[in-house]
Structure formats: C-alpha cells, structure tokens
N, C-alpha and C positions, 0 to 999 in steps of 0.2 A: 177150483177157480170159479169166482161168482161171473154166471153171464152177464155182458151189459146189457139192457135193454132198450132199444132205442122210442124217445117216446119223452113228454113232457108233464111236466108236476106242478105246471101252472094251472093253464083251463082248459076245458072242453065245453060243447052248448050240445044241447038237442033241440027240438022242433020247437019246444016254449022253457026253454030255459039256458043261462047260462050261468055257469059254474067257475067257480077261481078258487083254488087250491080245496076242494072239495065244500065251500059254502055259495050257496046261492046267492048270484050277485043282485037279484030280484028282491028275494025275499029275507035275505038275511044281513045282506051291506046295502044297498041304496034306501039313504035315510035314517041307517043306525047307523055307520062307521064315516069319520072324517075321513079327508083326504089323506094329514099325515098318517092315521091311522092303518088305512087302504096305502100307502107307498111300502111301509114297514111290511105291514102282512104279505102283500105282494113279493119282497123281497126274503121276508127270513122265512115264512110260512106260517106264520105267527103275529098275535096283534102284540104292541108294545106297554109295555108300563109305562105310568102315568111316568117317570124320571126318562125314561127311553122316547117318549115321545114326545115331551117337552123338549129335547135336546137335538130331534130331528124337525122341528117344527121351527126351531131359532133360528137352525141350519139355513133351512129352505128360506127363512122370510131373512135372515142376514144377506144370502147372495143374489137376491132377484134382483136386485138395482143397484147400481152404483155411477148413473146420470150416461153421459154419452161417452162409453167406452168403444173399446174398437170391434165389440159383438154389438153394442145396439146401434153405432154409425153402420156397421155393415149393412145389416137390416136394413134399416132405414133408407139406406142406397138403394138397396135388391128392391123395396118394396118398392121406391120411385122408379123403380127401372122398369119393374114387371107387378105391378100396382094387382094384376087377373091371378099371383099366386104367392100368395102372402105364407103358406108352406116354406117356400123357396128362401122369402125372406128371415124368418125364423130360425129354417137350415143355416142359411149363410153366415148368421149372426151366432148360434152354437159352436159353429166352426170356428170360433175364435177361441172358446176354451182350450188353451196350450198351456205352454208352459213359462208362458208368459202373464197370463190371465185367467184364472178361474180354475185351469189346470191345472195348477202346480199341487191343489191340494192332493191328489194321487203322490206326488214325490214326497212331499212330506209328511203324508201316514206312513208311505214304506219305510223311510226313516224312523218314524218314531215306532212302529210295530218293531223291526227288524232291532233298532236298539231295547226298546223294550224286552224283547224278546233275550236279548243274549243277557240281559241284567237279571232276567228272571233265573237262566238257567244257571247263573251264576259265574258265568266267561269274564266279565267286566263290571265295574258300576257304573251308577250313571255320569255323575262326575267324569269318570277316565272315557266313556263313550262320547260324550258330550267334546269334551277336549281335543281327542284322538279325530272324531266325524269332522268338526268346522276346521279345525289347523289344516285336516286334511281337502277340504274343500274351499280355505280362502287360499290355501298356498299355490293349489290349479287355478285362483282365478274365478271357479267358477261360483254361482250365485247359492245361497243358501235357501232350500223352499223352506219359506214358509216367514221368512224375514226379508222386511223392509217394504216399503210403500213410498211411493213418489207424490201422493197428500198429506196422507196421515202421520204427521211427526209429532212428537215424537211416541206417539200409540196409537193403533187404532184403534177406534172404540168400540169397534163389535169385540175385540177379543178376549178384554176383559169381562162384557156379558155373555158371551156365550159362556170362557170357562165359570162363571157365577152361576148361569144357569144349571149346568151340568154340578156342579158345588151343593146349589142348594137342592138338586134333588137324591142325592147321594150315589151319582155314576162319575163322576168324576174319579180316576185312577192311575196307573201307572204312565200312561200315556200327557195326559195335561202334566204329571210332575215331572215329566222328562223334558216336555214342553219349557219350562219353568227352568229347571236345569238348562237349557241348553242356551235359555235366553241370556242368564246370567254370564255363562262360559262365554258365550257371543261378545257382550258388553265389555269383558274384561281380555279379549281377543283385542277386541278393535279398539279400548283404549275409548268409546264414549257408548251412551244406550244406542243400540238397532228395533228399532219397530219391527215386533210379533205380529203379521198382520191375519187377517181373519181367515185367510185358507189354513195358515199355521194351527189355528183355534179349531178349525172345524174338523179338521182332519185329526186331530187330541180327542176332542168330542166322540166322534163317530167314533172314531178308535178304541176308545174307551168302553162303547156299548158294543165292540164286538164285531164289527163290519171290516171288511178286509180291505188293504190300500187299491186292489183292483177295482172295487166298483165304488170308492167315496168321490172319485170323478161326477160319478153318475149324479149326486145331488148337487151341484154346483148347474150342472143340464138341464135339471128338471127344475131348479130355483129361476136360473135364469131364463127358462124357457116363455112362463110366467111375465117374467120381467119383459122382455121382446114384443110380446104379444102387445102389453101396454105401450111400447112407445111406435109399434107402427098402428094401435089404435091414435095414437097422440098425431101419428104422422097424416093418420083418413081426416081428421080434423084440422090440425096445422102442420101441413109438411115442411121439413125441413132439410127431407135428405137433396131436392135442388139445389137449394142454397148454399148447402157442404158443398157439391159440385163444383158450384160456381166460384167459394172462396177456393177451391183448391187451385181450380183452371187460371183465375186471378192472382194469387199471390202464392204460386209454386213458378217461377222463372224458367221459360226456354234457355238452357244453357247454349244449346249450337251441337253441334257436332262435335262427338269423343275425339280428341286428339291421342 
C-alpha cells in the first residue's frame, strides 16, 4: 500500500524566491506566461495548447459580465454598505454563483461527462441518453442545466462561439456533440427550440479539454470575479448600489401583518 504523503504539489518560496509547481514565478512566469496560461498551469500542472487555451480564455472572457445580475447587485450593495472592504464585496457577489446563476455550469458538465462517459463505454447512446436524462428531468419538474435563459431567446450568443471556438481549434468532442444531441432531443421533448445557454457551452468546452465537472464551477468564480471588480470600480465612480436601495425600500409595498 502506497503511503500518503501529506504535503502540496502547488508552491513553496524561500528567502528570494517563489516557486509554483516547480518553476520560478520570478524568473520563469512573470512576463513570459499570460494569465490564462498561468490559471491552466496552475490547475493541471501543465501549460495549455494553443486549442486548450483559446477555449479557456473564451470561458473566462464569456462569463465575466452579464450587466447587473444578482452577484454584481450584491456587490454593489456590500460595497455601499461597507465601502473600507471591497474583499467583502466581491465575496458577496461570488456567492451568488448557484445553481441559479453561474453555477449550474458544474451540473451540466456532470451530466454531460457522466453521459458521455457511459456512451463511451458502450451502456447507451447518445440519442437513448439524451431522451431517457431530459423525459426524466422534465417529468420531476425539475430544470434542465444548462438550458434556457430568461434574455436570450431564442439563443444565446456566446454559445454558438464558444462551441466555434473549440471547433475551429480541434478540441471540440464527445462532450459539445452530446451537447448538440441533447439540444435537439430537448426541442423535440417540448414541442418548440429551448435556448442552450452559455454555462451549457462552457461546461462541453471545458469538458472536452478534460477538466472534471468538480472544479468547471471554479471558472465561472474566476471570470466573474474579474467582472465584480469592475462594477464596484464603476460603483467608486458612479454608485449605484444606493439607489437599488432606495427603488426597492420605494416600490417593494408594506403588506401589514401575516394573517
């Protein structure tokens, strides 16, 4: 039985240096390696191919914005409330990644890994995967990740660039065609098209190049962490999260007392 060894494979420093997964962050990444480069490496241990890191770089710049959502109103509130820890603000506003928002891309890689997965090993196809998963998820009721958007009707437009991106550098695979599959099975479930929306994409994407449904949460975090940052700078300039305040305190009614 191999011992475990308790102990970390990311970095250590010494007195004039610091090190990440065994190259010098001095002397050998700051000012040779980008960011998405540096995010990749940090995570596999490895830098990416030029097709692998165009497809995390679309990732990261498709999810950093999407105007005032209920992570950057949050923000924007925390920061007007506690204006001395813009940390706090930031925090509050990632904490909205669920499974409502920004989150869901985690449920819809396990889905399409976990289907991918048993098509490969030959249990189903994707056709019968695809029919068998959504029958059995709209008949609960419950919502399908990775489908539907309450703007973007009837597509949204990151998602045919992302998977184009992934297409034209040749990582696109089993995962976007299941995507594709399942979109269709969908449309013909519900009797009109359902919008594939961009977590759906990104989590095919990522999936594709090999990243497991447990940490593709994590780039939706770091995209939009990015994104936050900008709108409580937009907020030190023109704030706005008073003014949310106020239209809510204004046109949200005192009902009285639960009878």
């Amino acid at each position: 039985m191999t011992e475990h060894r308790i102990g970390t494979h990311i970095a250590t420093s010494t007195v004039d240096q610091i090190y990440v997964r065994g190259r010098s962050l001095v002397d050998d990444l700051m000012g040779s390696t980008d960011f998405t480069s540096m995010v990749f490496f940090h995570l596999r241990g490895r830098f990416p191919t030029e097709g692998e890191k165009a497809v995390v770089d679309a990732c990261l710049v498709g999810v950093m914005e999407h105007g005032l959502t209920p992570s950057s109103i949050a923000a924007r509130l925390i920061y007007s409330s506690s204006p001395e820890a813009m940390q706090a603000a930031v925090a509050g506003g990632l904490l909205g990644a669920g499974s409502a928002f920004l989150g869901v891309m985690e449920e819809s890689a396990q889905m399409l890994q976990e289907g991918a997965d048993l098509v490969r090993r030959g249990e189903t196809t994707a056709e019968e995967f695809a029919r068998d998963r959504l029958s059995e998820l709209l008949a609960a009721g419950r919502p399908v990740p990775g489908f539907g958007h309450h703007i973007h009707r009837p597509d949204d437009p990151r998602t045919p660039k992302l998977l184009g991106i992934a297409e034209k550098h040749g990582v696109n695979g089993e995962h976007a065609q299941l995507l594709r599959t399942l979109s269709r099975v969908m449309d013909e479930l519900k009797g009109k098209h359902v919008t594939v929306n961009a977590t759906g994409a990104v989590a095919a994407v990522l999936s594709d190049i090999g990243f497991s449904h447990r940490i593709v949460r994590g780039f939706a975090l770091i995209g939009r962490c990015a994104g936050l940052v900008g709108h409580i700078a937009e907020e030190q300039e023109r704030p706005l999260g008073r003014a949310l305040w106020e239209m809510a305190e204004n046109q949200v009614p005192y009902l009285g007392e639960r009878v």
